[in-house]
Kinemage of the C-alpha trace (Angstrom):
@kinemage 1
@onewidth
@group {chain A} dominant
@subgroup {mainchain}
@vectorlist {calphas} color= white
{ca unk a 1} P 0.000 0.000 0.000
{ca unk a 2} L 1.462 3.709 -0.792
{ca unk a 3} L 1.043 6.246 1.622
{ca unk a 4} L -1.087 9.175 1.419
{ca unk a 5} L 1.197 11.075 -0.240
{ca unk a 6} L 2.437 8.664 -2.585
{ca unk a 7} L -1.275 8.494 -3.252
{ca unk a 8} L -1.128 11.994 -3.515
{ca unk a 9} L 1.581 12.566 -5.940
{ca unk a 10} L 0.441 9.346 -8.386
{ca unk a 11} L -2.890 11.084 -9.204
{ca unk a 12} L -3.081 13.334 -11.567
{ca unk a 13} L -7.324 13.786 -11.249
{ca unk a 14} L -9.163 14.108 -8.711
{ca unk a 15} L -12.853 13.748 -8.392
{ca unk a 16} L -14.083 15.591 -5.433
{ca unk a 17} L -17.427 14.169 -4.043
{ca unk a 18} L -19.423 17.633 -2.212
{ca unk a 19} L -17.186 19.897 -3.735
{ca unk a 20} L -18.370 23.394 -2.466
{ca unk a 21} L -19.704 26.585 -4.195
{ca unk a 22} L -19.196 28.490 -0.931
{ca unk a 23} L -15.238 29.681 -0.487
{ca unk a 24} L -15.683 29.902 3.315
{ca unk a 25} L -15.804 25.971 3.289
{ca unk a 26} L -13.128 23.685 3.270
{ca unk a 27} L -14.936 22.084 0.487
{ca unk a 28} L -14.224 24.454 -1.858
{ca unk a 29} L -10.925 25.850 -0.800
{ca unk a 30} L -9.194 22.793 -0.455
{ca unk a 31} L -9.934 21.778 -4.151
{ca unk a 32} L -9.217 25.120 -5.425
{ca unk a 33} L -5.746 25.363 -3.764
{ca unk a 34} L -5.282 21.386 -5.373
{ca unk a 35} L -5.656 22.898 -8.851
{ca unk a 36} L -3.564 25.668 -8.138
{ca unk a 37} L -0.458 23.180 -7.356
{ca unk a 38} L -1.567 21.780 -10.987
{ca unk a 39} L -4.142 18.454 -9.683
{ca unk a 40} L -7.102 18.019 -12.706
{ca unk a 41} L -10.118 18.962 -10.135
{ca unk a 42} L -13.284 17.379 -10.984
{ca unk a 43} L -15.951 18.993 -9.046
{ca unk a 44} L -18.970 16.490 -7.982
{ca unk a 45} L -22.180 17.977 -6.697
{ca unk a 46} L -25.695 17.722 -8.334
{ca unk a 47} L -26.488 21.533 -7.614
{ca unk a 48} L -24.124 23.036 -9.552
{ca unk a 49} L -22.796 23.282 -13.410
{ca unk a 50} L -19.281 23.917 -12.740
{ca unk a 51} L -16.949 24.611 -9.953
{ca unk a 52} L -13.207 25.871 -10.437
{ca unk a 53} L -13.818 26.521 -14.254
{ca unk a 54} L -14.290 22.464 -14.711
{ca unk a 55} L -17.764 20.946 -15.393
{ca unk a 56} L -19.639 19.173 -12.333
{ca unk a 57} L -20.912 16.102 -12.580
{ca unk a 58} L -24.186 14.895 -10.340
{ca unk a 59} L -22.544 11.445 -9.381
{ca unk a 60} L -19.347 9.825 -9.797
{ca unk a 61} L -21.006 7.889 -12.714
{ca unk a 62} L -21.248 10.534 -15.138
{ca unk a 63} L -17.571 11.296 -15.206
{ca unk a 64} L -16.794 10.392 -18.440
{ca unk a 65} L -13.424 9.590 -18.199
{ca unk a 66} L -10.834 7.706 -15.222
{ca unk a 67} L -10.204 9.695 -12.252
{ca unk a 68} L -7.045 8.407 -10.420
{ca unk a 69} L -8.334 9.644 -6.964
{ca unk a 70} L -11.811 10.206 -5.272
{ca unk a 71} L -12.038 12.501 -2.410
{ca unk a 72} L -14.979 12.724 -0.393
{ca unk a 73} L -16.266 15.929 1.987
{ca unk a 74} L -19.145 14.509 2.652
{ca unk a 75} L -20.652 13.281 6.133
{ca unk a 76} L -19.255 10.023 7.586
{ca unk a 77} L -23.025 8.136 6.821
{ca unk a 78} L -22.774 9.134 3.241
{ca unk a 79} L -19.171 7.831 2.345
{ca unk a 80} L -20.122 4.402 2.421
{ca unk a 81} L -22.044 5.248 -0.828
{ca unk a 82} L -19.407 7.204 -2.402
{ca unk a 83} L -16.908 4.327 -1.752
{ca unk a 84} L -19.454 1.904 -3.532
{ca unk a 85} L -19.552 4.555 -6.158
{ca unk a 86} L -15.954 4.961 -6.317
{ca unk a 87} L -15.547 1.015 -6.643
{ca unk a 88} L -18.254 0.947 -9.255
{ca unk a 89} L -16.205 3.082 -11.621
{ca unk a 90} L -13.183 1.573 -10.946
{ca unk a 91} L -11.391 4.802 -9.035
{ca unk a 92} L -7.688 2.916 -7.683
{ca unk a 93} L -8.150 5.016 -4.346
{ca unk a 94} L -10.485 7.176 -2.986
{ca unk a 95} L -9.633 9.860 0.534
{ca unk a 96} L -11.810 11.085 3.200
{ca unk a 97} L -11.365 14.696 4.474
{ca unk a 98} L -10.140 15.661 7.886
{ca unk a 99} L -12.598 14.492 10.753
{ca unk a 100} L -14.159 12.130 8.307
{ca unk a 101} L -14.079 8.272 9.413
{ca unk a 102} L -15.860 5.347 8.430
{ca unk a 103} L -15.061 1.973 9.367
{ca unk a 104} L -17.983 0.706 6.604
{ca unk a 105} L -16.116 2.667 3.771
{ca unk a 106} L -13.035 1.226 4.702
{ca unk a 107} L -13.911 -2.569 4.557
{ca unk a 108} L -15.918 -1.847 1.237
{ca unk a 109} L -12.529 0.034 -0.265
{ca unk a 110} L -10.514 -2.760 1.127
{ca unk a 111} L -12.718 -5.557 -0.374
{ca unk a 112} L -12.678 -3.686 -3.414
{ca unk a 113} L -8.999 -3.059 -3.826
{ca unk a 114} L -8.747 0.162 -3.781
{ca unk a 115} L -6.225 2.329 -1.487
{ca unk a 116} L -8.213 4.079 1.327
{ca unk a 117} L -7.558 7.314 3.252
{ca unk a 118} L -9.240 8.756 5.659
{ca unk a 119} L -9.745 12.013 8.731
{ca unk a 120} L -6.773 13.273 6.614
{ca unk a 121} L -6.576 16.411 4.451
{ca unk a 122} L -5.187 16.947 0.788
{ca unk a 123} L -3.960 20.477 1.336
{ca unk a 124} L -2.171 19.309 4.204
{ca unk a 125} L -0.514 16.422 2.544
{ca unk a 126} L 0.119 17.997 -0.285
{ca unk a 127} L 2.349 20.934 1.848
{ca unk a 128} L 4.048 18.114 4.187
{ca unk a 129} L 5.265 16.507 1.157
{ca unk a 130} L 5.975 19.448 -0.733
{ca unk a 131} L 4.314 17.942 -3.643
{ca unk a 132} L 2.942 19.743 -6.612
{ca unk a 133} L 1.688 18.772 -10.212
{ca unk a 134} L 2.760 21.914 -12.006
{ca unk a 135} L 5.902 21.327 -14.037
């Protein structure tokens, strides 16, 4: 298994399930300092058309292409389904936010091989490991 920031620094897109319109949540700043370090964002979130100048999508599902990583910022409860998602469309690891733990979403991302991550934060990583995307 690679660490987080191995995880990190292997994806190139990342699909984040309840990105955030809202730039006073973590939701959308943490995504929109990502892309600034050169990460593909892929906003998810049915209430919106786009998000950091990139099309939304409603559900994982109607990504229609591979996203290497799927990060979640959604309540505890509802990661379970957004690790089932993120096994259904064949995502090789998917990362829960800071504070966010599920022992459910770990045994289904386990079972389904994919690398989990969880109650840690991308921006946070990303610093720690000085790791950027942009050439």
């Amino acid at each position: 298994m690679r660490t987080a920031q191995q995880i990190l620094a292997d994806s190139a897109v990342i699909a984040v399930v309840g990105a955030s319109r809202d730039p006073l949540k973590a939701a959308h700043s943490v995504p929109l300092q990502m892309q600034r370090y050169g990460w593909r964002i892929i906003p998810v979130n049915p209430t919106v058309d786009e998000l950091f100048g990139e099309r939304a999508y409603a559900s994982l599902a109607d990504i229609p292409h591979p996203v290497d990583l799927v990060d979640v910022f959604r309540p505890a409860a509802d990661a379970v389904q957004v690790v089932r998602d993120a096994a259904a469309i064949g995502a090789p690891a998917v990362w829960l936010q800071l504070g966010i733990v599920s022992a459910e979403a770990r045994r289904i991302a386990e079972e389904s091989g994919m690398e989990y991550v969880e109650d840690r934060c991308l921006i946070i990583e990303r610093a720690a490991g000085n790791l950027t995307r942009l050439p």
